[in-house]
Steps between C-alpha positions, in 0.01 A plus 500: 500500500347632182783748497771262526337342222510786304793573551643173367327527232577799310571355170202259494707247333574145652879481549492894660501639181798801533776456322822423719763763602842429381760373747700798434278767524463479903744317689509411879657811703769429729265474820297241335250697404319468149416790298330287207508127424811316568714245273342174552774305469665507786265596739275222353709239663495683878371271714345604862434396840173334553401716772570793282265409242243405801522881609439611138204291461361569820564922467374525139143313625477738735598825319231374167236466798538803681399668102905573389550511188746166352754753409521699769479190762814351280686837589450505838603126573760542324683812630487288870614160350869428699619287172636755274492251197094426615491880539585516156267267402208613609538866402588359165161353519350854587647652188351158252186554642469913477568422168199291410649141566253202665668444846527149412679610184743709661554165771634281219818715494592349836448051440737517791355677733078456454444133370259372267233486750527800610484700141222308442289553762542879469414440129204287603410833772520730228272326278250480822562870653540291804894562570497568856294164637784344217800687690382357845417175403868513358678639816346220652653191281835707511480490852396123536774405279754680679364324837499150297909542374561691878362171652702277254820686583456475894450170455799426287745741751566235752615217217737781289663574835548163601680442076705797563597412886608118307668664225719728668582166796592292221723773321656528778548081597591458122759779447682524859417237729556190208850584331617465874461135529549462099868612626525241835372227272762568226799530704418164671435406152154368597149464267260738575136306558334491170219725580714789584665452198209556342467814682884584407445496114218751535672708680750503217252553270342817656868637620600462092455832342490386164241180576275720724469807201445198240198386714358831615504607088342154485216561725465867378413368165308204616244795671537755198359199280221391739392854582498523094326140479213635759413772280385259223222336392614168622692629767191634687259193412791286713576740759086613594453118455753376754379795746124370477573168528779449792293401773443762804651788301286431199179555726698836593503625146210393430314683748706788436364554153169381592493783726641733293220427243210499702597834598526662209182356335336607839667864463413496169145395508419725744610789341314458213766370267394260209550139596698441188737801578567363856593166396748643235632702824525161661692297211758801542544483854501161591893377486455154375505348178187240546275790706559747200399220212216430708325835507590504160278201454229696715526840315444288133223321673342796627477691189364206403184581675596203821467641900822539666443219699404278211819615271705387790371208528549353166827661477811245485655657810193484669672273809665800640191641589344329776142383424379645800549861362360355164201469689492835686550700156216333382287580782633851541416529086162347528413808790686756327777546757801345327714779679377453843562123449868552357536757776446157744662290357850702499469567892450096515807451290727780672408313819643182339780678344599562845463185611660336197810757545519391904538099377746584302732677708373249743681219262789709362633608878557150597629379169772729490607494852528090409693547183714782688549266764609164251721729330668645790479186692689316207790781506562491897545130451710521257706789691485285804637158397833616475476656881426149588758340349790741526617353837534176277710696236763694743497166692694361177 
């Protein structure tokens, strides 16, 4: 470990130290390969597969343990990635760090592909020498939140098939099966029943080129200025409060971040990183507006000279932590084993994430098989009053 360690820190300086290599002297070769660091810019925004990154995570703990060299272990993990733009990546890595970068420097080319949590827990290993227990403890949140979003998916599968089985019955009702009796009732010169002429219009509406581009354009800049609203200050305090809040899925996210936290104050902790260092790791990896303002109320209060458990509980946010783990901070600070107590209390709250994620899907299954079948229900009706009346119509 010591010479990993060295070897990341040639320069002695905080940020890596080495001046970077210009985009143009080394370029990527045609196989992929990287003979010095790469441009940035474009591979900056390559995003991979999760289980990718798993594998990387998971390999490089176990190269730095078996006494390779950070360099070297980069190199080899590298030449057998499958994904020639991760390929690139991580060779491009190689070259930052041979040439005196931080590792966690060299990371922060690539926002797309490592987050903010993980930079900053390599950071946070760095400043420990404890990189490999960091690297493990990270292949195993990667791998419980690909399990949590697998879950989420398989539980979603059977409602999506059931919209696109409606969609594509309707289509075909609306567009082939309608304008037939839309021709019996004109030639007997007969009123459609006014539900299906309901139906009618729409189908005018979405068979009208010039209509249907008017409202697509519509709803493409409807989402261009939410996505830009979310990214602002006031955009995000609305948003992260309505996910909180909504019952069920509120208890979700909440537990989510709990979790999240826990975890890395427990990682942290344990690895000998400063308490006030882990919680600034915290307020950047936690995705939610009220979360991040309240360990920003905790790191103030702990420079302050308060205990953890103290600054969070005068804090203003201090509701979203339940008082229960209040309690257990205290008592893990009071016997010196605030990491072994954070360590619990994120296993408690994964368990609950679990089981918050299962009532969800639990309520959203059944609620859109309901609205599926109102809305489908509502256009069979509409496509059948005519059947029952068209006996009526030729009749006259």
């Amino acid at each position: 470990m010591a010479t990993v360690m060295t070897e990341m820190r040639k320069t002695g300086t905080e940020d890596g130290g080495a001046t970077l290599a210009s985009p143009t002297e080394s370029k990527l070769g045609a196989g992929g390969a990287a003979h010095g660091p790469a441009d940035p810019a474009p591979m900056g925004k390559v995003r991979v597969k999760t289980s990718d990154l798993i594998l990387f995570t998971t390999q490089l703990a176990v190269m730095l343990d078996s006494g390779v060299i950070l360099s070297d272990a980069l190199d080899a993990i590298g030449e057998q990635a499958a994904d020639p733009r991760f390929k690139a990546i991580i060779l491009d890595l190689s070259e930052r760090v041979k040439g005196g970068e931080m590792f966690s420097r060299a990371l922060t080319f690539y926002p797309n592909t490592f987050n903010k949590m993980f930079i900053s827990m390599v950071k946070a290993s760095e400043a420990s020498g404890r990189m490999v227990e960091m690297l493990s403890v990270l292949t195993g949140y990667l791998n419980f939140e690909a399990d949590t979003r697998k879950r989420v998916l398989g539980a979603l599968t059977y409602p999506l098939i059931m919209v696109l089985m409606a969609i594509a019955a309707t289509g075909t009702l609306m567009f082939f099966v309608l304008p037939r009796f839309m021709r019996i009732y004109e030639a007997r010169e007969a009123a459609l029943p006014k539900l299906t002429l309901v139906l009618v219009h729409i189908s005018h509406i979405v068979g009208n080129g010039a209509i249907m581009a008017a409202l697509v354009t519509s709803v493409i800049l409807l989402g261009v200025g939410l996505y830009w609203w979310s990214h602002t200050v006031s955009g995000r305090r609305v948003l992260d409060g309505v996910k909180i809040r909504t019952p069920i899925i509120g208890t979700m996210f909440v537990d989510m971040v709990v979790t999240r936290s826990m975890r890395i104050m427990a990682t942290m902790v344990n690895t000998g990183v400063r308490l006030l260092d882990a919680i600034r790791v915290i307020q950047g990896c936690v995705d939610n507006y009220y979360f991040q303002q309240l360990w920003e109320e905790v790191d103030e209060r702990v420079q302050d000279g308060y205990q953890l458990s103290e600054a969070i509980l005068i804090s203003e946010r201090a509701k979203l932590i339940a008082p229960g783990i209040i309690q257990m901070l205290r008592a893990g600070e009071k016997a010196g084993r605030l990491g072994e107590v954070c360590d619990k209390v994120s296993i408690f709250y994964e368990k609950r994430l679990q089981a918050s994620i299962q009532s969800v899907m639990t309520v959203i299954e059944p609620l859109m098989i309901t609205i599926l079948g109102v809305v489908i229900g509502t256009i069979a009706i509409a496509l059948l009053l005519p059947v029952f009346r068209v006996s009526s119509v030729i009749a006259h």
